[in-house]
C-alpha positions, 0 to 999 in steps of 0.5 A: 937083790932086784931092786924092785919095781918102784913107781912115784905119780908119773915117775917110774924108777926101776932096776934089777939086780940078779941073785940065784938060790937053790938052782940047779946051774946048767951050761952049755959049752960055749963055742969060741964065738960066745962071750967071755966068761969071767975068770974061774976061781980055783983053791982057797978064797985068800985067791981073792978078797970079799971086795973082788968076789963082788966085782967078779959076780958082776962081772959073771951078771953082765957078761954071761948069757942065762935064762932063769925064773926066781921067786921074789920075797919081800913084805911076805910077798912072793912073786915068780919072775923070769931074767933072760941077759944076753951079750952078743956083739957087744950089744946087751938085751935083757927081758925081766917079766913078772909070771904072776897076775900082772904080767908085766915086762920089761925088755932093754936093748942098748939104750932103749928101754920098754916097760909094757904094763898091762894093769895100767894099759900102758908102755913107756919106752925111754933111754938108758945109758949103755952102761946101766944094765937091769942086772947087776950089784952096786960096785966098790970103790975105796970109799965103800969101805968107810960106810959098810963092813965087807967080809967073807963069813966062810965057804958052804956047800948049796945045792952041791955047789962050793959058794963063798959066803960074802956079807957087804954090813952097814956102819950106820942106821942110813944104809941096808946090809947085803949077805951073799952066796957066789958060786966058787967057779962061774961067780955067779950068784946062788943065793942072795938076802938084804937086811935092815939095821936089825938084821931083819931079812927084807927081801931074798931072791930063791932062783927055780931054774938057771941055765948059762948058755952060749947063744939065746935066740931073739924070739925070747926078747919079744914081749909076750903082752898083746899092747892093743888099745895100750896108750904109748909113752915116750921119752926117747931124749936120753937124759942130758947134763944141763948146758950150764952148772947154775942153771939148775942148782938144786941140791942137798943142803945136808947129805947123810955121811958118803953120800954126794951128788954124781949126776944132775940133769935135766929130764922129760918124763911120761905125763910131765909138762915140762922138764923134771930136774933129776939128781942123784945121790951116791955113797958109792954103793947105794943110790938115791935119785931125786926129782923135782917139778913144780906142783903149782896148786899146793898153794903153799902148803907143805905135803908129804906121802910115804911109800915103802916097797921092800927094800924100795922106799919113796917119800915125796914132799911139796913146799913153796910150789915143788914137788920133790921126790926121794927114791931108793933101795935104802932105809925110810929115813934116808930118802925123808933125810934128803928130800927134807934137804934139797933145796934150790941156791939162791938166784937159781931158776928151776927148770920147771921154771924156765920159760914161764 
């Protein structure tokens, strides 16, 4: 369930979900200045349906504090990470860092965003919505339910704690399955596993070690990387809705079934020349985020690459002048569907485009 580490040419997309497996959960007692915990769960599951078992795990993700290590699975990879989250005055600060070979980290306070790699010598710091935490689940909403199939599939004891097995299953071939093990008193996550339309496990998340704690100091949300000789790379402009609805008027001609189009901006990003066109595409649950940029020596011709990375899947394609670019935690043919798709209205100037 992290969402990976995706990079595209000079676009970096990265976002983290937190799922724990096998942990031994340690809290501390919490004084009456720590955050509010989420409710607590007690008697049968009928107390709450699989929908707000989901809505109470990410509540427990973003409100709790807790430090822990998890093996990451996928493409018969594994790698050790480490999360640190906490809330406090009404501020999150979260710290993702690889504990394998590349050393790479990723800390957020607010808004701002640093991503130290050390393989590439580099940190691009940007800006983020307050309300886009590294940790987290895609939320359900009334239309979820039309596209994926969420279901309780029992009670079960892991690691001698009582969990509700919750399995989140796709109606259609555009969209992964989740299957779930919360833990029935914090709603913490214990075990987590994403599958392609076969069933096939793609990815799981094993955490080594989990504590839930009233206070974290703030020497674990420095980064550990020396950045000496490192080229810094900024875009401290939070993204921004274009001034006007038609001066940027890329969109999908088509959509896979739910998805539609929730935000369109204008964006500066590491390495571009100008500003990026960004959209993203939603079914509520997943995300795919679009962007376009002119690519002026194609001379015409059209060119795609490919790129999956577990449950990541890229696909970038070049036609008459502009490189598009699919990202998202879904299936291949999904991010290829939409991208094949954008194009611009008729009499739209891309924002690449302006000012030439």
């Amino acid at each position: 369930m992290p969402r990976a580490l995706r990079s595209s040419g000079r676009l970096l997309s990265l976002a983290l979900a937190c799922a724990v497996s096998g942990v031994a959960l340690a809290e501390e007692r919490a004084p009456q200045s720590s955050p509010p915990a989420p409710p607590q769960a007690h008697g049968p599951s009928t107390e709450h349906t699989p929908a707000e078992w989901l809505e109470r795990m990410n509540t427990a993700l973003n409100t709790r504090n807790y430090d822990g290590t998890f093996s990451h699975w996928q493409g018969g990879q594994v790698e050790m990470l480490r999360i640190i989250h906490r809330l406090q005055d009404g501020v999150v600060s979260e710290r993702l860092a690889s504990l394998d070979g590349s050393g790479r980290e990723f800390i957020r306070t607010g808004s701002s965003l640093s991503c130290y790699l050390p393989d590439k010598r580099t940190v691009l710091v940007e800006q983020r919505p307050t309300d886009q935490s590294l940790v987290g689940f895609p939320t359900v909403n009334p239309q979820t339910a039309n596209f994926y199939d969420i279901r309780e599939a029992g009670h079960t004891r892991l690691n001698h704690r009582d969990t509700h097995v919750i399995t989140v299953s796709p109606k259609d071939e555009f969209r992964y399955g989740y299957r779930l093990w919360i833990d029935d008193s914090t709603a913490m996550p214990l075990k987590s596993q994403l599958s392609d339309a076969h069933g096939h496990v793609i990815e799981q998340i094993v955490f080594a070690s989990l504590t839930l704690s009233s206070r974290l100091a703030d020497a674990l949300f420095k980064p550990e990387v020396s950045t000496a000789g490192f080229q810094w790379l900024r875009n401290d402009a939070a993204p921004q809705l274009l001034p006007g609805a038609t001066a940027t008027a890329w969109n999908a001609m088509r959509l896979p079934p739910g998805f539609r189009m929730t935000v369109r901006s204008a964006q500066m990003l590491p390495g571009s020349a100008g500003p990026v066109d960004h959209i993203v595409f939603t079914d509520g649950f997943a995300s795919v985020s679009v962007f376009v940029e002119p690519q002026p020596d194609s001379g015409g011709a059209v060119i795609t690459q490919f790129a999956t990375v577990g449950s990541s899947s890229a696909f970038s394609t070049v036609a008459n002048g502009q490189k598009i670019t699919a990202v998202g935690e879904v299936p291949p043919a999904t991010v290829e569907y939409i991208a094949s798709q954008v194009r611009a209205a008729q009499g739209a100037s891309p924002v690449g485009a302006r000012g030439r």
